[in-house]
PyMOL Python script that loads the backbone (N, CA, C, O; Angstrom):
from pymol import cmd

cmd.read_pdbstr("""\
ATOM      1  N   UNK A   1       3.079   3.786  -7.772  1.00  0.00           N
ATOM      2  CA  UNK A   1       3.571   4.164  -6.454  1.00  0.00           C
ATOM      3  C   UNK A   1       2.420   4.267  -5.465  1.00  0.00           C
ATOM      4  O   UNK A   1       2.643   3.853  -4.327  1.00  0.00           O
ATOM      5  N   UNK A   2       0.757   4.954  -5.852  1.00  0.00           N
ATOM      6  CA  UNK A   2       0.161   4.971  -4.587  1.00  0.00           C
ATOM      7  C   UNK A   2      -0.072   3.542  -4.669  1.00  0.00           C
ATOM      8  O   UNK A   2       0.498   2.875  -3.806  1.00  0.00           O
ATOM      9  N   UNK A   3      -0.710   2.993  -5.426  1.00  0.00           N
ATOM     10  CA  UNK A   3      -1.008   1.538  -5.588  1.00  0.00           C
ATOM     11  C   UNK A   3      -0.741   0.503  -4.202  1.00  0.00           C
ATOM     12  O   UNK A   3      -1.465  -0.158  -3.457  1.00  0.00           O
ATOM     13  N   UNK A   4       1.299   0.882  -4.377  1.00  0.00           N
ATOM     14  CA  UNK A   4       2.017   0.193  -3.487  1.00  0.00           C
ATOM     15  C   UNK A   4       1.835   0.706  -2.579  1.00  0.00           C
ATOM     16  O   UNK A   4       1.473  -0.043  -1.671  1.00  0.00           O
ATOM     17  N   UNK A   5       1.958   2.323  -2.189  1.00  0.00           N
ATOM     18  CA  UNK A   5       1.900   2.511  -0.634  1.00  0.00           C
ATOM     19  C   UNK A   5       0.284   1.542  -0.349  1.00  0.00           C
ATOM     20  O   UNK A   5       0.180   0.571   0.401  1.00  0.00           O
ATOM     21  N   UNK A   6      -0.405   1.925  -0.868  1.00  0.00           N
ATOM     22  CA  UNK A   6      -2.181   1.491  -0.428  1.00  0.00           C
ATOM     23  C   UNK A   6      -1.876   0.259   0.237  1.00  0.00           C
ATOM     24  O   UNK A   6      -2.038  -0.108   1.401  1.00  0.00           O
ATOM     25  N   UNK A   7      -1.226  -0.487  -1.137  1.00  0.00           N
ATOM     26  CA  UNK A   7      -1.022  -1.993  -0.615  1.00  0.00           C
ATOM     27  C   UNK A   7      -0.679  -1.987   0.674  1.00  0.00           C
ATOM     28  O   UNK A   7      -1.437  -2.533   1.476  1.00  0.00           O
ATOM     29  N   UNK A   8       0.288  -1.493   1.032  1.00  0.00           N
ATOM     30  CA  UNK A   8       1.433  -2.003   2.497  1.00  0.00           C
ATOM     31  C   UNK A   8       0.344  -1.298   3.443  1.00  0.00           C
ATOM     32  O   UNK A   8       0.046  -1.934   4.455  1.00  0.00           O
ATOM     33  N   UNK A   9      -0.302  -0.029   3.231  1.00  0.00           N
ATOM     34  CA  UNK A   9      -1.216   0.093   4.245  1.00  0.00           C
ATOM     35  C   UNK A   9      -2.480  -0.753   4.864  1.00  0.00           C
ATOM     36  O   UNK A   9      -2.894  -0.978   6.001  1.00  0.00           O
ATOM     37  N   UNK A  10      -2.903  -1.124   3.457  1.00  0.00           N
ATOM     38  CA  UNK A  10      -4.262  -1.961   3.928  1.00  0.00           C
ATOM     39  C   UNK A  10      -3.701  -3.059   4.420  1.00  0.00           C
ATOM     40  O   UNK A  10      -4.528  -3.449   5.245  1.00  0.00           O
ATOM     41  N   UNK A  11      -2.434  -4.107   4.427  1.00  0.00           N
ATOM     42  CA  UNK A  11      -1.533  -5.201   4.527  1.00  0.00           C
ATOM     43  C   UNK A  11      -1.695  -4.877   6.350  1.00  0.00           C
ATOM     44  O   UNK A  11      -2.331  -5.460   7.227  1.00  0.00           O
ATOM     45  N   UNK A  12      -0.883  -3.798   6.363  1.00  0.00           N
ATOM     46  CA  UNK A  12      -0.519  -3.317   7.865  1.00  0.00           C
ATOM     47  C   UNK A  12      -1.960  -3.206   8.832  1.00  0.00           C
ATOM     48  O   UNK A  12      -2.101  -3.746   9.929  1.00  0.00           O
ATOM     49  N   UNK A  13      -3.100  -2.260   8.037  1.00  0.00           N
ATOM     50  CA  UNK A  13      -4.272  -2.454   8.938  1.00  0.00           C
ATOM     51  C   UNK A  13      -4.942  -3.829   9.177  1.00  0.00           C
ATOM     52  O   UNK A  13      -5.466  -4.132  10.249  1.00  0.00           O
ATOM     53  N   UNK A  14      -4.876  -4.721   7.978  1.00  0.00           N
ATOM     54  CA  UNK A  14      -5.515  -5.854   8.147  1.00  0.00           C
ATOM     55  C   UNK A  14      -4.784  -6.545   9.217  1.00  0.00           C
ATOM     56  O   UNK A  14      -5.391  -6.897  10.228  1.00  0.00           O
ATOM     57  N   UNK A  15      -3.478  -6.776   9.071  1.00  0.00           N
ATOM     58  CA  UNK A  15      -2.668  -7.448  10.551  1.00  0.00           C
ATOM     59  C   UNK A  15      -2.824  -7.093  11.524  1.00  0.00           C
ATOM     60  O   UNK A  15      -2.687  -7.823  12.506  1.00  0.00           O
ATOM     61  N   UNK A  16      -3.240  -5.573  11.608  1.00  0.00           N
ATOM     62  CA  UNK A  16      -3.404  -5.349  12.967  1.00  0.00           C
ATOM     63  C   UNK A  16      -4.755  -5.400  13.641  1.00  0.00           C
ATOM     64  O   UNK A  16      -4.902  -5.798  14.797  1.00  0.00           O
ATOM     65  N   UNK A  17      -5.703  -4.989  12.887  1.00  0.00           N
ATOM     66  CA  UNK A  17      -6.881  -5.597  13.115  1.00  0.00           C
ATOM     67  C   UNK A  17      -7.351  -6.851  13.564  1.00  0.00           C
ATOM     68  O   UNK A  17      -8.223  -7.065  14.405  1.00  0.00           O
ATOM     69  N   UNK A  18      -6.279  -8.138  12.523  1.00  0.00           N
ATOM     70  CA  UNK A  18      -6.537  -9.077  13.089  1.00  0.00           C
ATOM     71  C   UNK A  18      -6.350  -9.470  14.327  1.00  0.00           C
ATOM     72  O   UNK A  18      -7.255 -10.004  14.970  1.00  0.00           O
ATOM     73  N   UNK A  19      -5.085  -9.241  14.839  1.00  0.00           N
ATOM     74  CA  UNK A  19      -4.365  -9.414  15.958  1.00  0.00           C
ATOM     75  C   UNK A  19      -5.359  -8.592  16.811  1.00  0.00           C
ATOM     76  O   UNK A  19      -5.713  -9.229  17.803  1.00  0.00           O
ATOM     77  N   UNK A  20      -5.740  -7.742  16.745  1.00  0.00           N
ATOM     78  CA  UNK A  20      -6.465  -6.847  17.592  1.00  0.00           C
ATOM     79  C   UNK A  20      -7.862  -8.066  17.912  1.00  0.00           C
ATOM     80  O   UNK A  20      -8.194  -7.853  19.078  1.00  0.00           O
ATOM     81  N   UNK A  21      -8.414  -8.775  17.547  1.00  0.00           N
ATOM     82  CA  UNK A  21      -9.678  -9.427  17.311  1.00  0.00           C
ATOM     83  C   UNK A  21      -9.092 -10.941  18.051  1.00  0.00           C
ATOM     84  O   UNK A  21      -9.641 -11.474  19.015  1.00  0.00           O
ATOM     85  N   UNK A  22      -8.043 -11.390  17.452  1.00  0.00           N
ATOM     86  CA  UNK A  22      -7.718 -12.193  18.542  1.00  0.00           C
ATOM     87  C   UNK A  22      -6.724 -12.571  19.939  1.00  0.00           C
ATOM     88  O   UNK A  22      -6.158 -13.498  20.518  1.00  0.00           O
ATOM     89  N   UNK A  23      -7.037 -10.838  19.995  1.00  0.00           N
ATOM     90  CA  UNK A  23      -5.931 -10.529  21.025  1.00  0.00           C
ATOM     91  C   UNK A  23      -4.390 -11.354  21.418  1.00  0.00           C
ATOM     92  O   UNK A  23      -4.023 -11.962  22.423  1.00  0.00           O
ATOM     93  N   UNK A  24      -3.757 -11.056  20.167  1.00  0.00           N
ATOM     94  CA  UNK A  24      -2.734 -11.454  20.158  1.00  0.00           C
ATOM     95  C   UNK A  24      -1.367 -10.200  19.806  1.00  0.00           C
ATOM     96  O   UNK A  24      -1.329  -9.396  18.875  1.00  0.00           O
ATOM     97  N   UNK A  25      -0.334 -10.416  20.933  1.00  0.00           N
ATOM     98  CA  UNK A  25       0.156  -9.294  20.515  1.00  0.00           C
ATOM     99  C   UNK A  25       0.867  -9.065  19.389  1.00  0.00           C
ATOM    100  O   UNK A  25       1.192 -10.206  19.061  1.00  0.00           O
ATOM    101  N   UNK A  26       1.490  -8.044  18.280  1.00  0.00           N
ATOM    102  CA  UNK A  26       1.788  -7.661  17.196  1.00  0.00           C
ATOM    103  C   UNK A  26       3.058  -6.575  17.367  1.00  0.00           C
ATOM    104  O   UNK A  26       2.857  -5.369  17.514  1.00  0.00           O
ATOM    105  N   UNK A  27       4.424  -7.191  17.326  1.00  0.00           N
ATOM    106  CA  UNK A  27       5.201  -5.810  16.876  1.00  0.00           C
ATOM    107  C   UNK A  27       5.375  -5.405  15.391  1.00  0.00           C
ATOM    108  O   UNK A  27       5.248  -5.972  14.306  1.00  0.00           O
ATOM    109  N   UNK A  28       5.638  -4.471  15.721  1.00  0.00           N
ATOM    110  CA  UNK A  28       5.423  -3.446  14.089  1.00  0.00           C
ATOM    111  C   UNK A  28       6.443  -3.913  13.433  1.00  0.00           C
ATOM    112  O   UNK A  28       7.430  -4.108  14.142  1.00  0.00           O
ATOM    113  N   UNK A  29       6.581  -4.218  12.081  1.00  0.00           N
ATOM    114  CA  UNK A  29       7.805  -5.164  11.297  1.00  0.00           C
ATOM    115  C   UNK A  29       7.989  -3.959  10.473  1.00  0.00           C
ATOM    116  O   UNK A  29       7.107  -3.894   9.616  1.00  0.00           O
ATOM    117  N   UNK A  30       8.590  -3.255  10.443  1.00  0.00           N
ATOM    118  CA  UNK A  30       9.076  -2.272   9.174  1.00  0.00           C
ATOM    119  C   UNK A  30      10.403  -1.795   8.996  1.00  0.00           C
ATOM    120  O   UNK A  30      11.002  -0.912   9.610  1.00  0.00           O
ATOM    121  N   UNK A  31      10.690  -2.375   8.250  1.00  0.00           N
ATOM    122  CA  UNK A  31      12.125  -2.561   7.376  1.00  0.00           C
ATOM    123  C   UNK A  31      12.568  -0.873   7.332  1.00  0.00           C
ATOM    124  O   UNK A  31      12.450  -0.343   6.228  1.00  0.00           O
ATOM    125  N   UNK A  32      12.794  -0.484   7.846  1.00  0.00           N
ATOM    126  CA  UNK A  32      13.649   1.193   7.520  1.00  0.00           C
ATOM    127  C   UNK A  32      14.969   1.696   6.643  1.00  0.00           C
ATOM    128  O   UNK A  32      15.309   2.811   6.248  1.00  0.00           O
ATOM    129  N   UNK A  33      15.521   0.463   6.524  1.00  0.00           N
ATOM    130  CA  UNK A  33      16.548   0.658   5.616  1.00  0.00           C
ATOM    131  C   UNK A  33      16.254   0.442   3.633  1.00  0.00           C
ATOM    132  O   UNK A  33      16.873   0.935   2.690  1.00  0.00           O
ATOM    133  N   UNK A  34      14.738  -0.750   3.676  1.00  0.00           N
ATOM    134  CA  UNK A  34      15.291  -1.242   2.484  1.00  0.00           C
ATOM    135  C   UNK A  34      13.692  -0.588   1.761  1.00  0.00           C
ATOM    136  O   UNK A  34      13.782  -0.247   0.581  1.00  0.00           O
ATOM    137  N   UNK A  35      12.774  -0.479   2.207  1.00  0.00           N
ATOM    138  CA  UNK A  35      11.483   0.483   1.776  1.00  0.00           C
ATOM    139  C   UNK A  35      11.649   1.717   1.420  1.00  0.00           C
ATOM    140  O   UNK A  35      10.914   1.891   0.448  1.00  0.00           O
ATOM    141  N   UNK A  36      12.270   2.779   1.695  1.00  0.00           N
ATOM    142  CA  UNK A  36      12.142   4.065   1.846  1.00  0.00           C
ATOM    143  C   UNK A  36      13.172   3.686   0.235  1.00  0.00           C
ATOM    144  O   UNK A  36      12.760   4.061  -0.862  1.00  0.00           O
ATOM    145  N   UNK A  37      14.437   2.946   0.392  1.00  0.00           N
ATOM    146  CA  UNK A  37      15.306   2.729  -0.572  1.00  0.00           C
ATOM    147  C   UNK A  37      14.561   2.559  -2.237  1.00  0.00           C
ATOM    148  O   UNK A  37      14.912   3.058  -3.306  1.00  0.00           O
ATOM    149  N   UNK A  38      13.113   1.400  -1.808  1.00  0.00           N
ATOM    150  CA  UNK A  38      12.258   0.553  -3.138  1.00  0.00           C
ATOM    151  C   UNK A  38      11.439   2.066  -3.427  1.00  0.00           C
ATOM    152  O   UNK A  38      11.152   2.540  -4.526  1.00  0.00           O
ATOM    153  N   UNK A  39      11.212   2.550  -2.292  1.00  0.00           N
ATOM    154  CA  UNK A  39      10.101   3.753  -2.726  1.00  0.00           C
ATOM    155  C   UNK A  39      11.083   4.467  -3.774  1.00  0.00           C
ATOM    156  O   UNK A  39      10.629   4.897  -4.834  1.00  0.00           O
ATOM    157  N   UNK A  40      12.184   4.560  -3.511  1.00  0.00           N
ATOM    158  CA  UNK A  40      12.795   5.717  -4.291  1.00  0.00           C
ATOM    159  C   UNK A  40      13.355   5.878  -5.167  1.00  0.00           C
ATOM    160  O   UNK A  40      13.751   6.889  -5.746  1.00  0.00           O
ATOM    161  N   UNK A  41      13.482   4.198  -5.443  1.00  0.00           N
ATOM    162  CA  UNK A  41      13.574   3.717  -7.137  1.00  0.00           C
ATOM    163  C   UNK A  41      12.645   3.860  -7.832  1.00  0.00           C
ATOM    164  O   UNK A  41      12.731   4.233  -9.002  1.00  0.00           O
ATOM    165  N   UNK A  42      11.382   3.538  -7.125  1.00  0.00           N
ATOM    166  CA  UNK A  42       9.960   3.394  -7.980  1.00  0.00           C
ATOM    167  C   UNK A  42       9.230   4.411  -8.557  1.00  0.00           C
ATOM    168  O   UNK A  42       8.257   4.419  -9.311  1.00  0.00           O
ATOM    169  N   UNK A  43      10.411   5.906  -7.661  1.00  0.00           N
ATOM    170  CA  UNK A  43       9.564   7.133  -8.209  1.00  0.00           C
ATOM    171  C   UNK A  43      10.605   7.452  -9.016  1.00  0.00           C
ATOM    172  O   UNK A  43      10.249   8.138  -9.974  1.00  0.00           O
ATOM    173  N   UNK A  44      11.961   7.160  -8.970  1.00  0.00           N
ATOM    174  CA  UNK A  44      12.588   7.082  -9.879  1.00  0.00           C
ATOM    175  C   UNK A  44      12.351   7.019 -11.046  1.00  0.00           C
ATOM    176  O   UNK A  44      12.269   7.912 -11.889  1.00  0.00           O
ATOM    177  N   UNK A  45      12.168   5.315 -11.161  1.00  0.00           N
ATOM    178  CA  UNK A  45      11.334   4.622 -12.478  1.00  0.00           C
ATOM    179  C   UNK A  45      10.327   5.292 -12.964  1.00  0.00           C
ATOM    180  O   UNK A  45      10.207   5.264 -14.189  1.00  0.00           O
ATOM    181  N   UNK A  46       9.231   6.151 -12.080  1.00  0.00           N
ATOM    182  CA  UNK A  46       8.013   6.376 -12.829  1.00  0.00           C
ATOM    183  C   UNK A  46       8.295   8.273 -13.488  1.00  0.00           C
ATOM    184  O   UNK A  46       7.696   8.942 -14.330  1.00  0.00           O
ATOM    185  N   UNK A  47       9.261   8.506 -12.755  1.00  0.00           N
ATOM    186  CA  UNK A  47      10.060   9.621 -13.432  1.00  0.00           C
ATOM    187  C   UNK A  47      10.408   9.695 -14.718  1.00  0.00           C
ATOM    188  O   UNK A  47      10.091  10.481 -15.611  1.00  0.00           O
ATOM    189  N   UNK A  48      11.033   8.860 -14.687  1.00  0.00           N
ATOM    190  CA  UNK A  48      12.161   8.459 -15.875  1.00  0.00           C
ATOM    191  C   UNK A  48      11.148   8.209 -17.171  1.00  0.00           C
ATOM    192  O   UNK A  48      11.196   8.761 -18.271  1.00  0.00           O
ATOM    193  N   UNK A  49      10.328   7.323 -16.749  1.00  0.00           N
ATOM    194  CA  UNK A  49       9.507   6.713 -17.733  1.00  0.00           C
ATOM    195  C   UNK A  49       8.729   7.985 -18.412  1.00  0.00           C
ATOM    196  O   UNK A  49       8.938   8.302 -19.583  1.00  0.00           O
ATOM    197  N   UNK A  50       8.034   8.513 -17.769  1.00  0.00           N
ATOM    198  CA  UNK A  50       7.360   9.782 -17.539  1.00  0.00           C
ATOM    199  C   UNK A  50       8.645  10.678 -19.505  1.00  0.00           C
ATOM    200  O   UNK A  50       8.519  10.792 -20.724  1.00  0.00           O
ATOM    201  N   UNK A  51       9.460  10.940 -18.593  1.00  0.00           N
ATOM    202  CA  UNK A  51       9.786  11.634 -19.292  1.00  0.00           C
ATOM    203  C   UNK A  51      10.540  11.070 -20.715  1.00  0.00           C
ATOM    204  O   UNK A  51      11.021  11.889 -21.497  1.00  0.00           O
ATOM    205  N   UNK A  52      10.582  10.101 -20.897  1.00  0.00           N
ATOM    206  CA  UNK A  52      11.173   9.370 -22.047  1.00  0.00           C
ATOM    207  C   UNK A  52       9.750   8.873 -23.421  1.00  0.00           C
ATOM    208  O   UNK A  52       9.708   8.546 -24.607  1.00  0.00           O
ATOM    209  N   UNK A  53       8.650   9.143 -22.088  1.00  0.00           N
ATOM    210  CA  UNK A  53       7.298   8.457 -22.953  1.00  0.00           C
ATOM    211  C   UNK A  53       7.029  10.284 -23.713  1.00  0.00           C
ATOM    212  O   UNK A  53       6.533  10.451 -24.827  1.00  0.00           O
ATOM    213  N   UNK A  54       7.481  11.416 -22.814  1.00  0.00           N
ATOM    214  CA  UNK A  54       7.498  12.758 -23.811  1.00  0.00           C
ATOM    215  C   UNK A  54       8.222  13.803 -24.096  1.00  0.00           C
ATOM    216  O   UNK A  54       8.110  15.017 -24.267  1.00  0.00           O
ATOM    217  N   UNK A  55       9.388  12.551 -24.094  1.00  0.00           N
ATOM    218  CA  UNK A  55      10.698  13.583 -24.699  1.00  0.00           C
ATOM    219  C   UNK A  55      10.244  14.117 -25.843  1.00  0.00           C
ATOM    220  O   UNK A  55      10.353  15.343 -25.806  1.00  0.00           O
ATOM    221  N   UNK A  56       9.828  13.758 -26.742  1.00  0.00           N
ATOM    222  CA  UNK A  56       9.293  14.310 -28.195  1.00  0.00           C
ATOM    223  C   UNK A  56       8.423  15.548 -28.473  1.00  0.00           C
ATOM    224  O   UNK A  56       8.409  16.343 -29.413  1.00  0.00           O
ATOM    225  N   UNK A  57       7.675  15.443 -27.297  1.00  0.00           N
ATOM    226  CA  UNK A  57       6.758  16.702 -26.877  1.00  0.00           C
ATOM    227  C   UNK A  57       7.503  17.853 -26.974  1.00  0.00           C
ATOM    228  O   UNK A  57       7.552  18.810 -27.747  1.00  0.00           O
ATOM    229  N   UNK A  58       8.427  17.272 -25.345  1.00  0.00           N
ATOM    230  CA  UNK A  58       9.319  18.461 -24.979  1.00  0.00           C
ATOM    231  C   UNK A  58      10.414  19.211 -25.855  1.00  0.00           C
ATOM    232  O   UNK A  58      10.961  20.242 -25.461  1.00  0.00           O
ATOM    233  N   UNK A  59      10.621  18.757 -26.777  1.00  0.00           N
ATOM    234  CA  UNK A  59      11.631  19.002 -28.021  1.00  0.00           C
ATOM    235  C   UNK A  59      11.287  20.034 -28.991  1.00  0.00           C
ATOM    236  O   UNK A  59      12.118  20.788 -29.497  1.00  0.00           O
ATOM    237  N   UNK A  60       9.627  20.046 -29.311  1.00  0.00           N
ATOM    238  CA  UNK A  60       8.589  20.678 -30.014  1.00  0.00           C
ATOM    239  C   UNK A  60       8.581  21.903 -29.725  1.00  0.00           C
ATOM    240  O   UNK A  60       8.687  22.112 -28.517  1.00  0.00           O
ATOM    241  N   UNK A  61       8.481  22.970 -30.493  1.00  0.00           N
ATOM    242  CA  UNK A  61       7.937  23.899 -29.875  1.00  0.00           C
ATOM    243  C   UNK A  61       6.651  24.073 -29.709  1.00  0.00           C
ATOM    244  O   UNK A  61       5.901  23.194 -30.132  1.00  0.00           O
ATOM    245  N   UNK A  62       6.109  25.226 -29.065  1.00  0.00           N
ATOM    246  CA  UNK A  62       4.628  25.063 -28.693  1.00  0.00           C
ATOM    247  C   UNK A  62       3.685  25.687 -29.696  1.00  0.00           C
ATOM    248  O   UNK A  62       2.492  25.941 -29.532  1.00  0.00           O
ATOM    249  N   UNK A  63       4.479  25.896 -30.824  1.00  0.00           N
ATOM    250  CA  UNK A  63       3.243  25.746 -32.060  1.00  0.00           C
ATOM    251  C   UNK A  63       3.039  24.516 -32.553  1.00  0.00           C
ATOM    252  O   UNK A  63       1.907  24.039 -32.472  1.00  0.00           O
ATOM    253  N   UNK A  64       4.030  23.823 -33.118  1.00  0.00           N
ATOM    254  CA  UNK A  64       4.163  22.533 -33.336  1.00  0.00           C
ATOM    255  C   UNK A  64       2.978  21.847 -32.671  1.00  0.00           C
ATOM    256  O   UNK A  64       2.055  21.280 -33.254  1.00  0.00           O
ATOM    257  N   UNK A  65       3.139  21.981 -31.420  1.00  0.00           N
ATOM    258  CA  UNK A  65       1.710  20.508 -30.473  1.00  0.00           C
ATOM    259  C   UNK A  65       0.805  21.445 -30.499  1.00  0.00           C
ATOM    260  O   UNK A  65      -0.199  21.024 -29.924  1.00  0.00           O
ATOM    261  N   UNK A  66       0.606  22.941 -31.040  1.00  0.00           N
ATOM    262  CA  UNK A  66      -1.002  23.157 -30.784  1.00  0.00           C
ATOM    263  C   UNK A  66      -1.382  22.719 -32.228  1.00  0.00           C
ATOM    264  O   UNK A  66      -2.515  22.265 -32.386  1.00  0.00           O
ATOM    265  N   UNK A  67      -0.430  22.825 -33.444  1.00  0.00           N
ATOM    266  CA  UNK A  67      -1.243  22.446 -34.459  1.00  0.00           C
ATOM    267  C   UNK A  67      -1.141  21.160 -34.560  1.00  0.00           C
ATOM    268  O   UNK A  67      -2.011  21.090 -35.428  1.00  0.00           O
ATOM    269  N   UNK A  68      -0.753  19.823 -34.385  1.00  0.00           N
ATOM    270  CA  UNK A  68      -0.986  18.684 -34.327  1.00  0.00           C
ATOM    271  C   UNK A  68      -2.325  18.219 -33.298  1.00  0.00           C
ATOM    272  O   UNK A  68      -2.551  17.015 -33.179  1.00  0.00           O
ATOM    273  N   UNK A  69      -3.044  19.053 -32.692  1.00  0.00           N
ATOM    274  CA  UNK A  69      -4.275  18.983 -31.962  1.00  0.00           C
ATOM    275  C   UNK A  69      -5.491  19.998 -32.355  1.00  0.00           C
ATOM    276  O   UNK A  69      -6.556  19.953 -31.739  1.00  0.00           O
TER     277      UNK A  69
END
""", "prot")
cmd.dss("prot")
cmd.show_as("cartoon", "prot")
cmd.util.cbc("prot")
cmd.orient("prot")
């Protein structure tokens, strides 16, 4: 997820920079309906994942994982 925001930011400064350098004008392109939507699958997904990679943990009690360490 930061990965992607980074991406679309550095994407967005580099366009505008450019445009800025060859003075050309630039309207702002940002999708409001279908981004905010991808963001919120993706934290979804990294949710989900998150917790399926330690369901097993969470099941344990907390003697269990101190003596396996």
């Amino acid at each position: 997820l930061t990965g992607t925001v980074a991406g679309i930011l550095l994407g967005y400064i580099f366009r505008y920079s450019s445009s800025f350098r060859s003075e050309t004008p630039t309207v702002a392109a940002f999708d409001t309906l279908v981004t905010p939507y991808i963001l919120t699958l993706m934290l979804v997904a990294a949710l989900l994942s998150t917790l399926l990679a330690t369901w097993s943990y969470l099941r344990r009690k907390a003697i269990d994982i101190i003596r396996l360490i």
